[in-house]
N, C-alpha and C positions, 0 to 999 in steps of 0.2 A: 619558336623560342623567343623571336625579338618580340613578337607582340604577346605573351607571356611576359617578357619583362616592361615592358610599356604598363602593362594594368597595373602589375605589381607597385610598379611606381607609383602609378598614379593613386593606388589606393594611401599608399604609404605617406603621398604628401597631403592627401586632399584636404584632413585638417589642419592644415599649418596655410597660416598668409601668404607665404611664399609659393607654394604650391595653386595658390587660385589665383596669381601673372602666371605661372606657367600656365594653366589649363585654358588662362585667355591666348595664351602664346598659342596653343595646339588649334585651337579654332580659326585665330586670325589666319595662322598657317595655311590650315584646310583651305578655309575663305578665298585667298591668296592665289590658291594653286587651281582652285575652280576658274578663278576672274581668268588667270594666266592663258589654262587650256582655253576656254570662250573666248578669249582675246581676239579681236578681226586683222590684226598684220601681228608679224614677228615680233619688231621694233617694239611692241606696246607691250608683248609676253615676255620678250625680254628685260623690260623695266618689272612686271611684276616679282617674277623670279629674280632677281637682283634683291628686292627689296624679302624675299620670301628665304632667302639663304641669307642673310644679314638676321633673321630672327632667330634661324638655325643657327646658329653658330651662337647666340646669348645662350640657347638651351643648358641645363646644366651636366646631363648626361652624353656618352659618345655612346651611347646603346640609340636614344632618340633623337639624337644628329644623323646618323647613318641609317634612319629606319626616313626620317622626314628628307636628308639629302640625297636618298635614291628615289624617293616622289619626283622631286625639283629637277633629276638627273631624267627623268625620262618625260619630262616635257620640255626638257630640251631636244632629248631625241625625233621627238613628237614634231618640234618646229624645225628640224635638219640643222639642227645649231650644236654641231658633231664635236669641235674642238672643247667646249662648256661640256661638256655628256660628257667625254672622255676625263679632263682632270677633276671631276665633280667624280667621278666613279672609282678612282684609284684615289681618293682624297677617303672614300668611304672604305675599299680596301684595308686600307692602316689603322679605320675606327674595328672594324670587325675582328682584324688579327689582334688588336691588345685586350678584347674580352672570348678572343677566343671562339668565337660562332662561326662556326666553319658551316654550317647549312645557311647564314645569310654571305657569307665570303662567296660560295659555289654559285647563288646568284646573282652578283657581282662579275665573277670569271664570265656569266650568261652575258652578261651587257658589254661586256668587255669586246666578248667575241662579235656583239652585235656591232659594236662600232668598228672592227677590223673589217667586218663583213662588207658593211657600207662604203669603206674605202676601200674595198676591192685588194685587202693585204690577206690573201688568204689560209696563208700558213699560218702568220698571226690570229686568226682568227679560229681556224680548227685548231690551234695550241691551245689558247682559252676556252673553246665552247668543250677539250676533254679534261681539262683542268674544271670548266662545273662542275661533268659529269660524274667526277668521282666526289664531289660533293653534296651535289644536288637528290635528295630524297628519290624515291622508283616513282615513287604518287604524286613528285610535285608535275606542276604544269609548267615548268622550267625546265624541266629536266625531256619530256617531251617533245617540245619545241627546239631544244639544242639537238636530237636524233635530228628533224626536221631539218634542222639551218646548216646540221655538217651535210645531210644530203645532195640540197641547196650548193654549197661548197665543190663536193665531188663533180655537179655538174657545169660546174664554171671550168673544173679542172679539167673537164671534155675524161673524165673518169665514169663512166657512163653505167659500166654493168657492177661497180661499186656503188653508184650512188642509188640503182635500181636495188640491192640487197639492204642497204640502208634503210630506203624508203620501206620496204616490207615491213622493217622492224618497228618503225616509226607506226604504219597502217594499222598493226596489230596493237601498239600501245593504244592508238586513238579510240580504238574500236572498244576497248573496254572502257574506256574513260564518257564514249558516246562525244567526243569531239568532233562535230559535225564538219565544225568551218575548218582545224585543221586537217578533215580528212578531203574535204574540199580542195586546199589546198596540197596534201600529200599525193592525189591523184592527177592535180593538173601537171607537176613536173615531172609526174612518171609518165605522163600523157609525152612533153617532150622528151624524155630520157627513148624513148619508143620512134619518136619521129625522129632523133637522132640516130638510132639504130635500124631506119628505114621499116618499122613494122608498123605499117600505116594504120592496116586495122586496129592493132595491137593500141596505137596511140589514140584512134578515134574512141576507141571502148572506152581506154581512162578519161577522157574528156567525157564520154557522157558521166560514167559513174560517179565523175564530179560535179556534173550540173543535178545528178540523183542528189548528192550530200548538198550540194547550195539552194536545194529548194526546202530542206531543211530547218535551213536558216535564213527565213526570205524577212526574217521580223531585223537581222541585223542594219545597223545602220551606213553597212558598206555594200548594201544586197545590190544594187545596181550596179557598181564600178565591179564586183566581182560577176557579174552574170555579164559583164561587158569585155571582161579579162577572158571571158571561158568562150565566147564568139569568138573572139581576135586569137585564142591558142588553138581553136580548131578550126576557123580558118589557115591558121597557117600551116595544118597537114595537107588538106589539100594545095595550099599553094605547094606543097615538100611532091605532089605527084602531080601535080600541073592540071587540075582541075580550076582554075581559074576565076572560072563563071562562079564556082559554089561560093571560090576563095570571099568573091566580091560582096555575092549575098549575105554571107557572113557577118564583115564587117561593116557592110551598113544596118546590118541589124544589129550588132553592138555598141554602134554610134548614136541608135533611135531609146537607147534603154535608159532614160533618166537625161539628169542633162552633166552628162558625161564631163563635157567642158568645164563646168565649174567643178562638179563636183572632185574630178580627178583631172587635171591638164596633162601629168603622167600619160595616164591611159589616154588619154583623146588623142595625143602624140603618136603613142604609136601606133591605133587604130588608122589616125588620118595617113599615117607614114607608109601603114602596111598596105592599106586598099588604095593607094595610088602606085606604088609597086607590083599588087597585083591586075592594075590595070594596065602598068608600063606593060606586064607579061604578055597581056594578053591584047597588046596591042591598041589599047580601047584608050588611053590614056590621051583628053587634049591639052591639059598645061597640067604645070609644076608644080604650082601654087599650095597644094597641100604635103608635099616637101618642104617646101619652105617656110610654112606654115609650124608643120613638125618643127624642123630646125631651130626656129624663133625659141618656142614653147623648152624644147632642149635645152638651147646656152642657156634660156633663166633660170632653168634648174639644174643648170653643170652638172647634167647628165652624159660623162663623157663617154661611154661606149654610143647612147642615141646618138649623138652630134656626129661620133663617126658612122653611124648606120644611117642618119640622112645624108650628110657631104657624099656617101658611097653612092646612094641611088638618086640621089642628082646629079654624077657625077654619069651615073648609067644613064640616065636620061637625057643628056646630054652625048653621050654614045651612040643614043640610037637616034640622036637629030643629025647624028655626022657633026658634030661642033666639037673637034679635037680640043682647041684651048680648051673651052668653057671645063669639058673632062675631064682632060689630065690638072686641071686645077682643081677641082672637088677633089678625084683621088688622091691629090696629093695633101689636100687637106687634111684627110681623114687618115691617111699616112702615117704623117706625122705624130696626130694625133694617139695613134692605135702604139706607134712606136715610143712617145711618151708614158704612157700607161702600161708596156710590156703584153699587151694587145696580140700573140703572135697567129692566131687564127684570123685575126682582123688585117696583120698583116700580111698574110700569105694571099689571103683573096685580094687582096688590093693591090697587090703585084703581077696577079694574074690580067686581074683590067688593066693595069696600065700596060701591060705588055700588047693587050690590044689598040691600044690608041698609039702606042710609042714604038711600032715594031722595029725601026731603030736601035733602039735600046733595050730589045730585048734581050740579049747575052748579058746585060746587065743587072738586070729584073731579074733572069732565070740563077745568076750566082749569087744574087741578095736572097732569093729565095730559098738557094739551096741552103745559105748558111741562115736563114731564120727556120728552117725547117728542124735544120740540126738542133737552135737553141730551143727551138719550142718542145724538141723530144727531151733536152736535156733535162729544160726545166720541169717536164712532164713528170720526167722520171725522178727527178729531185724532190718534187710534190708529193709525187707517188711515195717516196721514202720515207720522208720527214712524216706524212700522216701515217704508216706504219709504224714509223718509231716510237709515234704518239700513241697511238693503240696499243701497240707491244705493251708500253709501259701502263696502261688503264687497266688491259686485260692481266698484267702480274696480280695487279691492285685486288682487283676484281677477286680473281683466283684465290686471293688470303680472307676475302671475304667469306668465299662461298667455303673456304675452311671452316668458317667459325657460324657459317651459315649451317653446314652439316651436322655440326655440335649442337647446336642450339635445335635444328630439328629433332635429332636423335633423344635430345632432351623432352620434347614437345610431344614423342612418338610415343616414348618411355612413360610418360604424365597421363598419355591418352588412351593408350595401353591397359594403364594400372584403373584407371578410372576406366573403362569400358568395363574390366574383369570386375571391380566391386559393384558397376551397374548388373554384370550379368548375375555374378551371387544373390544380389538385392531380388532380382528379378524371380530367380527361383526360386529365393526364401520366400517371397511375396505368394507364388504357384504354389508354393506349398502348404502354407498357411493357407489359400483359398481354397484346396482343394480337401484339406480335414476339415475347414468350414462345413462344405459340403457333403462331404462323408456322412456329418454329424447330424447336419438338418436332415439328410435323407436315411441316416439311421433313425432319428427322432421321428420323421414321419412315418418310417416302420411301424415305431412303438404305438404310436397314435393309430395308426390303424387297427393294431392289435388290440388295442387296450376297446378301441371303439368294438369291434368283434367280441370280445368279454363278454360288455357290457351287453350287447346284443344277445350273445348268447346267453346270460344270466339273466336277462328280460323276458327270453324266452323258456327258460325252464321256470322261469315264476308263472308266467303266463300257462305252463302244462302244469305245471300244478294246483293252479288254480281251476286248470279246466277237468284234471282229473280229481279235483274235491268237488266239482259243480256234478262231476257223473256219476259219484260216488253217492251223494247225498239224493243226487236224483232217482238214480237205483233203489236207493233206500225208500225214500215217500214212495215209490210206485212199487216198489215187490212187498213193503212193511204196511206202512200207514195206511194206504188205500188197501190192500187185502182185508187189514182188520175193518177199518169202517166198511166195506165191502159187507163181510161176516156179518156185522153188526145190523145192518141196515136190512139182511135175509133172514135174521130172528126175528125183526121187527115184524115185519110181512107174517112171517110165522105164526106169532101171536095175534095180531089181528084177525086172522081167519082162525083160527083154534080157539080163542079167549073172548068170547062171545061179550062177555058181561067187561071186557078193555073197554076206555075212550078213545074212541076210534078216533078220534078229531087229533085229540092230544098227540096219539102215538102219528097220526098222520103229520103232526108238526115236525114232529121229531127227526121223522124220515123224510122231511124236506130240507131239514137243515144238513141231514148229512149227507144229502145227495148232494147240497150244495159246497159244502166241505168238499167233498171227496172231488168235484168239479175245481174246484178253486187250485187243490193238491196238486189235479192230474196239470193243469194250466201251467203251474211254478214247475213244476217239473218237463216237462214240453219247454220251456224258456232254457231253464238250465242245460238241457239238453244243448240245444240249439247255440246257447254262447260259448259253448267246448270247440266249437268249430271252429271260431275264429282266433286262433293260435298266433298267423302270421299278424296280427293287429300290433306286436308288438314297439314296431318302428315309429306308428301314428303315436303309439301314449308316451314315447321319447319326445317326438317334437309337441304333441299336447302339455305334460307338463313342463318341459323349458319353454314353453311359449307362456303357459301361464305364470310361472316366477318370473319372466322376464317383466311380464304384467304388474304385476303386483310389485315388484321391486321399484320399477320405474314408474307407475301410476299411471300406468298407458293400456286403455281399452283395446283388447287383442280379440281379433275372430280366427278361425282356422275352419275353410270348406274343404273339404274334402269331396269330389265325386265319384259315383258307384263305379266308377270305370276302372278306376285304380283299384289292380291286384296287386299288393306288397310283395306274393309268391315270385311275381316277374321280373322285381328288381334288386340285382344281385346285392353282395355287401360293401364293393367300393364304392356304386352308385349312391347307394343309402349314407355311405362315411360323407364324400363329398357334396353329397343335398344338405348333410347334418352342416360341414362345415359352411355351408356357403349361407346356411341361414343362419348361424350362429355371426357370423362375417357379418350382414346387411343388418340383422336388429343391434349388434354394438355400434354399428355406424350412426342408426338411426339415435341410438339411447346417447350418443357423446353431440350428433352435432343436429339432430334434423327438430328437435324443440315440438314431436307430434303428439297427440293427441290418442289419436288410434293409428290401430296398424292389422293389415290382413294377411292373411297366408294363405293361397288356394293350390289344391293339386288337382293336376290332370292328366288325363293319357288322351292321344288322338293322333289318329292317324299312325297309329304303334311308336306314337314318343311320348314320353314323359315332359310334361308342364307343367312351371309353376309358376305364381307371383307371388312378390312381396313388396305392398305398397303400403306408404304411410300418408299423412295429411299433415305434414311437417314445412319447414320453410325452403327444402329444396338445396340446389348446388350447381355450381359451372360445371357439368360433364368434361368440357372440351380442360378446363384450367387444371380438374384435378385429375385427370385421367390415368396420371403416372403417378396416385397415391398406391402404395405399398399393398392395403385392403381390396382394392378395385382391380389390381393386377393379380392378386390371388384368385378371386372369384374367376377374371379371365380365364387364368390359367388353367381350376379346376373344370372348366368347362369345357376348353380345348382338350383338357384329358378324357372328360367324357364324349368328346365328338361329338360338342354340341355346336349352342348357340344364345350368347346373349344380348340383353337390348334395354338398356338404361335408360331414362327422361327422368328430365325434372326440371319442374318452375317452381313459383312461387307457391303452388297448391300443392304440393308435396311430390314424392319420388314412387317409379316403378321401376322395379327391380322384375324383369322377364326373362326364364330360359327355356330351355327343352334340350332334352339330349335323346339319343334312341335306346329304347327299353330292350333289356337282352334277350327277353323270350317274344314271338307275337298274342298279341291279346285280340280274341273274337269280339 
């Protein structure tokens, strides 16, 4: 929403004079708060952020003051300059409540809690981090982070199997979001939440699981100091079961990873602190040195809980040289200390050492004990409440949501519902409609078959017609015409030998020409005979004449071979429909795109199949580009119907169209 209204603005002034100092404003800012973060000491970032919240504040909106003073507010936090973070945060507060943005308020509450956190006020702190949460969006990455930090929280509060439920919940956010480094971090503290609950394994597992998630992110620019944090938290399980040796190797392997010292003095603190601890343990420790070393590193970052965790175990090192002062002076350092800060776990163990050094005053120690024992349950349990009280009141919140949560689904379900039933209507109107598609084409190709049987059979009763006027007429010359010439030609004879004073020559002429007549007769009639026979021809003068119109219409020299192998009797009248159709199919292909010349059509039978080609001398085609044309998949198909087989080519020198299918009767 804030940076929605940022644009907004900016579009709104861009052309007005006033508006281009502002958008110098927005830059120098940026500029400003870059130089700040790069800044090499405090002193120098705090002069730029001085000078970067003095521009803030000319700004002319409180939408762009509190979007640019939570920048300046978290490079404060950045350089541990806590008291600035703090009134720069609630200075933002009061911009976000007079326009009402309660999603940048909720990450406000986020920061807020972050600074309670850091000073170790932690009721304050889980007060605000659930005062975000019921602001903060489910998908922000603020709202994430505050699961995280109340965790964090529970386990300061030594609330261990609370903050281990927490943590789950947090595990499971990260996991869909793929938040590597928080899940890195989600696993390291349930690593200790584990080592606090003595389930060592249990703790060793989350420590590796989390050096799984940190090699994730080995590209981040903190990958060292955190691969150096995941050494030094699993060394200190084992230091928790007194393996000592591993402890050691541990941390000097955390100490070799980067250079640790500059880049985190933090961490090198407590790496140096823990592995000479773990050498007091194990007895291998010869000086102090990197105790005090720790310690140093500590006060300059008034890190008070460290300062009491090094004064304790210098205080133990000194224990175990027998140097009672030197001792009971550290612990009472760290005493004090633990007791200024409300410290009561720091102070209960540091009353038990002194009770070893001071046994004197042990009845003393043991009734300070008892009554810090009391107040550390009190407070425990006062902690314990007040975070209750705070969830109670989330989880109400919460509750009236998912009221209006369940409305708005029920809404949503209703919508998806109604919209699925108009998909499934659609869906069958669609089936239905395609399936009288079908009906229709496969009624149509009924008809077309029928119509092609007609036509066949009306082919053929021409053709017996023809063949019974070719018998008819032949009957005729050979019982009529040749009888009489016959007759005629035994007169002739007749008179020759009886008619003495005849010209024999002449009449001999005579009787040459009708013998030759009557030869000629009997010959045309022996033909006519013979073409009555071929009845089934009728299929050949169907493709003969559409091959010749196709000819002549298109101006393309057509052949058609035919060989004596082929008996028409043998192939039935689907076979015949579908040879019609598919030669009909390849010459309108050729006549629309192949630009040929000539064109052949040969039949064959072999090997008891039927073969044929159709090839032309055309300019050819992509087989593989057009192979899912509409015409090329009918041909397929007819040929699949007939349990054949087809095989297309074609270049530049024209196309051959090849099949065979099995003929229904066998042919000798």
């Amino acid at each position: 929403m804030i940076r929605k209204n940022i644009i907004i603005l900016l579009l709104f002034f861009s052309c007005k004079n006033e508006d281009r100092k502002n958008n110098n404003n927005f830059n120098d800012l940026n500029q400003i708060l870059v130089d700040a973060r790069n800044s090499p000491s405090t002193d120098m970032a705090l002069e730029k952020l001085k000078i970067a919240k003095k521009i803030t504040n000319s700004l002319p909106s409180d939408t762009i003051k509190s979007f640019f003073n939570r920048k300046i507010s978290c490079e404060y936090y950045n350089f541990n300059i806590l008291d600035d973070y703090y009134n720069l945060t609630k200075e933002n507060i009061e911009f976000s409540k007079k326009i009402n943005d309660t999603l940048f308020i909720g990450k406000l509450y986020y920061d807020l809690g972050d600074y309670f956190f850091e000073k170790n006020i932690n009721d304050s702190s889980f007060y605000y981090y659930h005062k975000a949460l019921k602001s903060i969006s489910n998908n922000n990455n603020e709202k994430v982070r505050t699961q995280f930090n109340i965790a964090k929280l529970l386990l300061n509060e030594n609330q261990l199997i609370e903050c281990e439920v927490q943590l789950f919940k947090t595990i499971s956010s990260a996991e869909k979001r793929k938040d590597f480094r928080l899940l890195y971090e989600c696993y390291s503290i349930l690593g200790g939440v584990q080592n606090g609950l003595k389930n060592f394994d249990e703790a060793l597992l989350s420590y590796k699981t989390s050096q799984t998630y940190l090699d994730k992110i080995s590209n981040d620019q903190q990958y060292s100091i955190l691969l150096s944090e995941n050494y030094n938290n699993t060394a200190t399980v084992y230091v928790s079961m007194k393996n000592y040796q591993r402890a050691i190797e541990l941390y000097l392997e955390g100490l070799n990873k980067g250079d640790i010292r500059k880049d985190s003095p933090k961490v090198y603190a407590i790496l140096i602190d823990n592995l000479a601890y773990a050498k007091l343990q194990n007895e291998t420790l010869q000086n102090p040195n990197s105790f005090f070393e720790a310690l140093k590193i500590r006060d300059s970052l008034d890190n008070k809980l460290g300062i009491i965790i090094s004064n304790q175990r210098i205080g133990e090192y000194y224990l175990q040289q027998k140097d009672s002062l030197m001792a009971i002076s550290y612990f009472s350092k760290a005493y004090n200390l633990a007791k200024q800060i409300r410290s009561f776990r720091d102070q209960l163990a540091l009353l038990k050492l002194k009770k070893q050094v001071d046994p004197k005053n042990a009845a003393k120690f043991q009734d300070t004990y008892i009554n810090i024992s009391d107040s550390m349950l009190t407070a425990e349990r006062t902690t314990r409440n007040k975070f209750a009280k705070i969830e109670f009141e989330t989880e109400h919140i919460q509750q009236e949501k998912k009221v209006l949560t369940k409305k708005m689904n029920f809404i949503l379900l209703f919508a998806t519902l109604s919209f699925l039933l108009l998909g499934l209507v659609y869906v069958l109107y669609r089936q239905k409609v395609k399936y009288t598609v079908l009906f229709l084409e496969k009624e149509q190709q009924k008809s077309n078959e029928e119509v092609y049987n007609l036509l066949l059979t009306q082919q053929q009763q021409i053709e017996q017609g023809k063949a019974f006027e070719k018998k008819r007429v032949s009957t005729e010359l050979h019982d009529g015409v040749i009888s009489k010439l016959f007759g005629i030609r035994i007169h002739l004879e007749r008179l020759i030998f009886l008619e003495k004073k005849i010209d024999v020559e002449k009449v001999e002429s005579y009787l040459g020409k009708l013998n030759e007549l009557e030869n000629e007769i009997r010959i045309i009639s022996h033909k006519l005979s013979d073409d009555a026979a071929f009845t089934n021809q009728s299929f050949i003068l169907i493709v003969q004449n559409y091959l010749s119109d196709f000819g002549e219409d298109n101006g393309i020299k057509t052949e058609l071979h035919c060989t004596s192998s082929v008996k028409w009797e043998s192939i039935n009248s689907a076979q015949k429909m579908n040879l019609f159709r598919i030669i009909q199919e390849s010459l309108t292909n050729i006549r629309k795109y192949a630009q040929a010349k000539n064109v052949l059509l040969s039949f064959d039978i072999q090997n008891d199949a039927f073969k044929f080609l159709i090839s032309d001398d055309g300019i050819g085609f992509d087989v593989l580009k057009n192979k899912n044309g509409i015409g090329l998949k009918n041909i397929h198909f007819r040929l699949e119907y007939l349990k054949g087989n087809l095989i297309i080519t074609s270049d530049d020198n024209g196309t051959r169209v090849e099949g065979n299918f099995p003929i229904a009767l066998l042919i000798n």
